[in-house]
VMD Tcl script that draws the C-alpha trace (Angstrom):
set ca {
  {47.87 -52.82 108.38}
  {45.18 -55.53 107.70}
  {42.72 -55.31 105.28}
  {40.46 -55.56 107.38}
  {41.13 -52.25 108.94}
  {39.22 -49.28 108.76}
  {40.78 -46.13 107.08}
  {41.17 -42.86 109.39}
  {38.32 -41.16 107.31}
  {35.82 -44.46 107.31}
  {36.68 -44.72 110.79}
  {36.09 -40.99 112.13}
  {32.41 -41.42 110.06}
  {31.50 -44.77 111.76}
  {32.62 -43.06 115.56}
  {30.71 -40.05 114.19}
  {27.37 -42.14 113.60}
  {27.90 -44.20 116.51}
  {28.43 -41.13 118.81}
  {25.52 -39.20 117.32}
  {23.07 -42.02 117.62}
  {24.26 -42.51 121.29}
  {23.19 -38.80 121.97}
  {19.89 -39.24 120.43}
  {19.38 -41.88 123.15}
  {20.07 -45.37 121.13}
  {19.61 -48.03 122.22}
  {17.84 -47.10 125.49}
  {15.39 -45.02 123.73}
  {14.58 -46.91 120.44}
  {10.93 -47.72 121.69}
  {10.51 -43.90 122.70}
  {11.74 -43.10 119.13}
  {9.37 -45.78 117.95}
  {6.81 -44.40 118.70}
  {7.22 -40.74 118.19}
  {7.63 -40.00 122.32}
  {10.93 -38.96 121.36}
  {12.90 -36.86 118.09}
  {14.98 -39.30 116.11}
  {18.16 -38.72 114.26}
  {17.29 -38.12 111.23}
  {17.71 -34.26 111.05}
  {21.11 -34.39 112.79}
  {22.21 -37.23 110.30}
  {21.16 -34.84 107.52}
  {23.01 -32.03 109.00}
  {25.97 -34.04 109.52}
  {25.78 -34.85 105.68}
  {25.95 -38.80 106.27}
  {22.44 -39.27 104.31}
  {24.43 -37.70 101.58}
  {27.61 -38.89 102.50}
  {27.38 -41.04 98.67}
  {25.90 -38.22 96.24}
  {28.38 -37.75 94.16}
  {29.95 -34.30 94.64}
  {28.57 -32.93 91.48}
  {25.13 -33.46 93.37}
  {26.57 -31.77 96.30}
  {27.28 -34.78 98.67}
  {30.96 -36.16 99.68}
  {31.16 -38.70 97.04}
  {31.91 -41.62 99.18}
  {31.68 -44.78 97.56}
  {30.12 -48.58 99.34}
  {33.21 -49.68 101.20}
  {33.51 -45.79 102.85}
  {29.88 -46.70 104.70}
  {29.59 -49.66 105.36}
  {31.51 -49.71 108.69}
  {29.20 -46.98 109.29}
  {26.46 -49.46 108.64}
  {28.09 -51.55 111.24}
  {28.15 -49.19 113.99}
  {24.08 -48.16 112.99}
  {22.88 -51.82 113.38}
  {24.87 -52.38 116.61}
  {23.12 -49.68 118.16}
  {19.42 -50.38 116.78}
  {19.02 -46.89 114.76}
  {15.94 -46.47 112.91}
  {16.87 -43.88 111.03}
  {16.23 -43.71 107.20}
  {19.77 -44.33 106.24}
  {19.94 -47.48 104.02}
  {17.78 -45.63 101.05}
  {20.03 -42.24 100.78}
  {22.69 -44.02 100.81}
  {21.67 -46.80 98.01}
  {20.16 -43.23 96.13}
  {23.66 -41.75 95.99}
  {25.19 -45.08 95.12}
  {23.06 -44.99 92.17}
  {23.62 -41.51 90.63}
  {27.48 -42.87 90.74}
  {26.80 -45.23 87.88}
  {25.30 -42.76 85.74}
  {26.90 -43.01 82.30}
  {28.96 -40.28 80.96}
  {27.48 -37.11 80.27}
  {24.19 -38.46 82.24}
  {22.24 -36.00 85.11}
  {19.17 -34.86 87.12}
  {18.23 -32.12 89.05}
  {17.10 -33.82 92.22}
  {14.36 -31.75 94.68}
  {16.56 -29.75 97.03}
  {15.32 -30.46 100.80}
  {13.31 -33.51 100.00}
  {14.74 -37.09 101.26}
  {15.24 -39.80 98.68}
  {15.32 -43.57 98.54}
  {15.88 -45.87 95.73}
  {13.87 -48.49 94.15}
  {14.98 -51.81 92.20}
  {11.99 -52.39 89.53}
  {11.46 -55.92 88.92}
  {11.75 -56.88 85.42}
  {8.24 -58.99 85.60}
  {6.39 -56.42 87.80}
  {8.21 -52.86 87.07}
  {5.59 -50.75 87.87}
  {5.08 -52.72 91.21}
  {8.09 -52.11 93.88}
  {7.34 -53.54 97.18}
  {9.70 -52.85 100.04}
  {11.00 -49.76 99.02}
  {13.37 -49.20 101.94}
  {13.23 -45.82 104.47}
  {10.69 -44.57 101.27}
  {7.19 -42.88 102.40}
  {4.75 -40.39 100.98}
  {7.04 -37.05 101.05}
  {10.31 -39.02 99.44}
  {11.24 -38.68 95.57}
  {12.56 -41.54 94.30}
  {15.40 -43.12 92.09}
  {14.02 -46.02 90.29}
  {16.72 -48.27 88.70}
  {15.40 -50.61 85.56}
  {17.04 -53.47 83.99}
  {16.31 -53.55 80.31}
  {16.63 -56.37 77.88}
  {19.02 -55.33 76.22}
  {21.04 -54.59 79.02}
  {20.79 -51.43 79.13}
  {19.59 -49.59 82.60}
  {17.89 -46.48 83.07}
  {17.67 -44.66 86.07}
  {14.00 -42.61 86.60}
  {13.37 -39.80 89.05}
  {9.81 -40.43 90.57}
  {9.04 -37.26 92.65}
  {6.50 -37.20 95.63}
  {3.21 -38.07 94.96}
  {3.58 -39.00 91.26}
  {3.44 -42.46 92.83}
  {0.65 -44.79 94.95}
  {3.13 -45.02 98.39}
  {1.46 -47.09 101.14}
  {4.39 -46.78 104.12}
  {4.73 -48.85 106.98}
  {7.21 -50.11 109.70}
  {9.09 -53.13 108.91}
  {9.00 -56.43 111.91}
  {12.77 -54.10 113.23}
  {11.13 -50.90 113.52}
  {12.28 -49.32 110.22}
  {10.67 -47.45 107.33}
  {9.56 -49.01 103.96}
  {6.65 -48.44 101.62}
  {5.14 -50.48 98.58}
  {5.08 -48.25 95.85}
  {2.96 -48.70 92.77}
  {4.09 -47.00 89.71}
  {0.54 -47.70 87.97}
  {-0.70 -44.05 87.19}
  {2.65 -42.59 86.88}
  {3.97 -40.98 83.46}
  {6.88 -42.92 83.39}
  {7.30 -41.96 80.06}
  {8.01 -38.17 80.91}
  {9.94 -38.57 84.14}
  {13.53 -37.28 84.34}
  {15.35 -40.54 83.53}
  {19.08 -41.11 83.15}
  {21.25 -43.83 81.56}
  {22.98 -46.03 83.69}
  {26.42 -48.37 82.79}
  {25.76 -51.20 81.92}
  {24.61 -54.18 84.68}
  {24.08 -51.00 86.79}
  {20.63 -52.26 87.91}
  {21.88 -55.94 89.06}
  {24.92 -54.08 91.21}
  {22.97 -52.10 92.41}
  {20.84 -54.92 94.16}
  {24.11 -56.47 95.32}
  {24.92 -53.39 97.06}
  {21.70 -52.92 98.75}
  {22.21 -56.90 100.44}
  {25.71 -55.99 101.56}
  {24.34 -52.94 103.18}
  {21.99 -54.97 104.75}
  {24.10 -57.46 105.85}
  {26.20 -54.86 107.43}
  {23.79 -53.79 109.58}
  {22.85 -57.53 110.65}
  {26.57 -58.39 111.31}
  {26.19 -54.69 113.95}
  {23.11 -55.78 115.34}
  {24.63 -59.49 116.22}
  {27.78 -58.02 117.82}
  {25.42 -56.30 120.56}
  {23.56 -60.02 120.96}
  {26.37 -61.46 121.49}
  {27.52 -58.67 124.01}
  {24.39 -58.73 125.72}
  {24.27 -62.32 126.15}
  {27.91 -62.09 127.40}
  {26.70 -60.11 130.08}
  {23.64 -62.01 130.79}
  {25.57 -65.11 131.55}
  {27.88 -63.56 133.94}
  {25.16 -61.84 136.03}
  {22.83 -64.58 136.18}
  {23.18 -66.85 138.76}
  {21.38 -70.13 139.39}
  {22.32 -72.88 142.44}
  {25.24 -69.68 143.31}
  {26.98 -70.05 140.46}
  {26.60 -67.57 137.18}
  {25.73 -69.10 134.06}
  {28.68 -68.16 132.37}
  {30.89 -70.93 134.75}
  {28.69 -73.63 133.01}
  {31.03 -75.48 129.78}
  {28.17 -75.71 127.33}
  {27.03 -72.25 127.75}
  {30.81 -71.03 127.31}
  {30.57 -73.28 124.06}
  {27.95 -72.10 122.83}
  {28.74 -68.63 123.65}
  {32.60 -69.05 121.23}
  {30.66 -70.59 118.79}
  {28.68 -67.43 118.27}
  {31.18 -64.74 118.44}
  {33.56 -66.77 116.00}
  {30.24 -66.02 113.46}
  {31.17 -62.65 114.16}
  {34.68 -63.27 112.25}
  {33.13 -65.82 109.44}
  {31.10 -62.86 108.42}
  {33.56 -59.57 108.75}
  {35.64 -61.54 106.39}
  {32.09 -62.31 103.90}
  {31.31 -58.84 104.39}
  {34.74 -57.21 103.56}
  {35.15 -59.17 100.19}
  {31.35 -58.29 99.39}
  {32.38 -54.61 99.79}
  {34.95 -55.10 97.92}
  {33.87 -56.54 95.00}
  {30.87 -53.99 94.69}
  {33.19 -51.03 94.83}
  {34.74 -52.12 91.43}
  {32.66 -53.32 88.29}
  {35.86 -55.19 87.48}
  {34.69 -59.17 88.04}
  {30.45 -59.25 88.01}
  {30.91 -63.06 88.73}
  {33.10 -62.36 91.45}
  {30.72 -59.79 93.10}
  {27.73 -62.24 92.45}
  {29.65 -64.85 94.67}
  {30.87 -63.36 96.79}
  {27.49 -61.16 98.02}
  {25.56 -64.16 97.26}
  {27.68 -65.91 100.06}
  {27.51 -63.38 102.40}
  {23.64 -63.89 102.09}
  {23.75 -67.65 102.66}
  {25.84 -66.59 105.68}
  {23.27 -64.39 107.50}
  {20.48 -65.96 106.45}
  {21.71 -69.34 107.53}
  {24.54 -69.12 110.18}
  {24.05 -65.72 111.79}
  {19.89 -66.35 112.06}
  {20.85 -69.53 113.76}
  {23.55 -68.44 116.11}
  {21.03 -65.28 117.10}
  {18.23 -67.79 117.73}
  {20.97 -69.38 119.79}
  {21.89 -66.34 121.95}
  {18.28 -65.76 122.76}
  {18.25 -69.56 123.94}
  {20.90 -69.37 126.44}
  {18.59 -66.03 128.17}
  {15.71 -68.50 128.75}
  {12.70 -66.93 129.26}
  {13.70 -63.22 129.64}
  {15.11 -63.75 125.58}
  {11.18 -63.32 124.26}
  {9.93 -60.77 125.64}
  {9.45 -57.94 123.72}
  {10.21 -55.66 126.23}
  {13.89 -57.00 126.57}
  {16.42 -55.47 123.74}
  {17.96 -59.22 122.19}
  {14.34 -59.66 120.14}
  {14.73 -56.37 118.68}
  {18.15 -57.05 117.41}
  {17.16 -60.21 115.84}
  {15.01 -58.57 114.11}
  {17.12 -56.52 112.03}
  {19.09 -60.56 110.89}
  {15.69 -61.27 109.50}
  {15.17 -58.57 108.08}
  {18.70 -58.51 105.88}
  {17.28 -61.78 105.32}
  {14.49 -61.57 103.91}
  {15.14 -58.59 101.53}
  {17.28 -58.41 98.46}
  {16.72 -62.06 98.15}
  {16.44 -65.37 100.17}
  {18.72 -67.88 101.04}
  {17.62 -70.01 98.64}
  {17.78 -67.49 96.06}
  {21.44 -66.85 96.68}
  {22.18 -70.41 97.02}
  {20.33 -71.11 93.43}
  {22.69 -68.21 92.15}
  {26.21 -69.72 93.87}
  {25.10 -73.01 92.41}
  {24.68 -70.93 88.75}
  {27.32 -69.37 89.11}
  {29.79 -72.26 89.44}
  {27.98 -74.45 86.66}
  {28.88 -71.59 84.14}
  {32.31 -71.70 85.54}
  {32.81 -75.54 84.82}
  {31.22 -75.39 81.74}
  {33.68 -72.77 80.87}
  {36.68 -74.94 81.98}
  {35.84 -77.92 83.60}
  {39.40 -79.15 84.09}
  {40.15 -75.97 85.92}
  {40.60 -77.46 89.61}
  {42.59 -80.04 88.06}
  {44.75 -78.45 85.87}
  {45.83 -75.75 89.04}
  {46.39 -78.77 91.62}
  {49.41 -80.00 88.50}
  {51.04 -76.76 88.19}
}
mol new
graphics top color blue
foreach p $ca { graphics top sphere $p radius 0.5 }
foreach p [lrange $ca 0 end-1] q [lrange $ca 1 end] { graphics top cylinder $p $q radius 0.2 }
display resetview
């Protein structure tokens, strides 16, 4: 079996998602869902216990850990849900890294979502993913001492103004300011809990890009063998066929990003490792997989802007694992950290390995 392969049980959730989102009417009926003509999936999801798929089972959920969703993720951004399923599943992430003998008594009924505090602005957290008005939420900290706390924040303690993001999906700036902090339910947290946490929350995102850019690259498969000009279809034309390999071999570049991402999250064993490796995987989408979408909606002409057609709606979701969790250049400036450490640490290492 390669590593790359999905287990039986990670499998039978992401054919689970994929097949309940299909009978909610994704991705025909994502502007109907949109706005509000039509139920979304949310309840069924609940029901099906994949928004709690992560709680740990002392909280009542299955316990699953990253690398058990994220193939789940996958199948979610290929078919353009909108369902609030990134924050849950970051919220039961969370209460895994409680330290020993830490717990809460979360809200029964009442959705969650997690927030990552900046250290400069903690009582201002913008972007709080698939987070509105009626959520409680976990708040992770980083102190500095290292030591992270994790704060329940239940609905309307806080200032939540929610909003769609540019794909469609929930978020909400949440200001703190007001709060009583000081008396919330708060846990501790292991330690670098707060910074893994963030890594996790990129990988999900990124897992949901790399589903999302699958179905652009499907649909412009499609395109280009149904559209004809001078009675021939595109797809007989070299450049286009080119251009076409080039994208879905981005496809492979980042599975294999992704799957070392997950990996390293799932175990607290190598922080540098983790930081590298996610940090890559950001570089990759923000870079590589934004370019080869832009690319995709090239090669549709016209037809590829229009906001009525479903390949704009896709790219959406690449900027939008973009532009959260940290930039580009953000991860680059990290990578580039991360590797001056390293040679400071042993800056003969490449040459000593290339004389053993």
């Amino acid at each position: 079996m390669s590593i790359f392969d999905k287990s039986e049980e990670q499998q039978m959730l992401a054919d689970g998602v994929a097949r309940l989102l299909m009978d909610t009417g994704y991705p025909e009926a994502r502007n109907d869902i949109l706005s509000g003509r039509k139920a979304d999936a949310t309840a069924t999801l609940t029901d099906m216990g994949f928004l709690g798929a992560t709680l740990p089972e002392s909280f009542g959920g299955a316990g699953l850990g990253i690398a058990d969703v994220v193939p789940a993720l996958v199948e979610n951004g290929r078919l353009g849900g909108l369902e609030p399923v990134t924050g849950p599943l970051l919220a039961g992430l969370a209460l895994t890294l409680l330290s020993e003998g830490g717990s809460l008594s979360l809200p029964e009924g009442v959705p969650m979502a997690l927030a990552l505090a900046d250290a400069e602005q903690p009582d201002q957290l913008p972007m709080v993913l698939d987070a509105d008005e009626n959520c409680a939420l976990l708040v992770a900290t980083q102190g500095d001492d290292g030591q992270d706390k994790l704060y329940l924040v239940a609905p309307g303690a806080a200032r939540v103004k929610a909003y769609h993001l540019p794909d469609g999906r929930r978020a909400a700036d949440v200001t703190l300011t007001g709060a009583d902090m000081a008396s919330a339910p708060h846990v501790t947290l292991a330690k670098g809990s707060a910074a893994r946490l963030h890594d996790m929350a990129a990988t999900l995102l990124c897992a949901d890009a790399l589903g999302a850019f699958q179905t652009m690259c499907d649909l412009t498969r499609d395109y280009l063998d149904t559209r004809e000009q001078f009675g021939q279809p595109l797809s007989s034309h070299q450049v286009l066929q080119h251009a076409l390999v080039d994208a879905f071999h981005e496809i492979e570049h980042v599975q294999s990003l992704l799957h070392l991402a997950t990996q390293s999250c799932a175990t607290d064993d190598d922080d540098r490792l983790r930081a590298r490796s996610v940090s890559a995987l950001k570089r990759m989408v923000g870079q590589r997989l934004r370019a080869a979408g832009a690319s995709t909606i090239q090669m549709h002409g016209g037809i590829g802007m229009t906001d009525e057609y479903a390949l704009g709606h896709y790219m959406k979701r690449i900027l939008v694992a973009d532009m959260l969790f940290g930039s580009s250049d953000r991860h680059a400036r990290r990578i580039a950290e991360q590797i001056k450490i390293e040679a400071k640490a042993n800056p003969f290492a490449d040459l000593e390995a290339s004389l053993t």
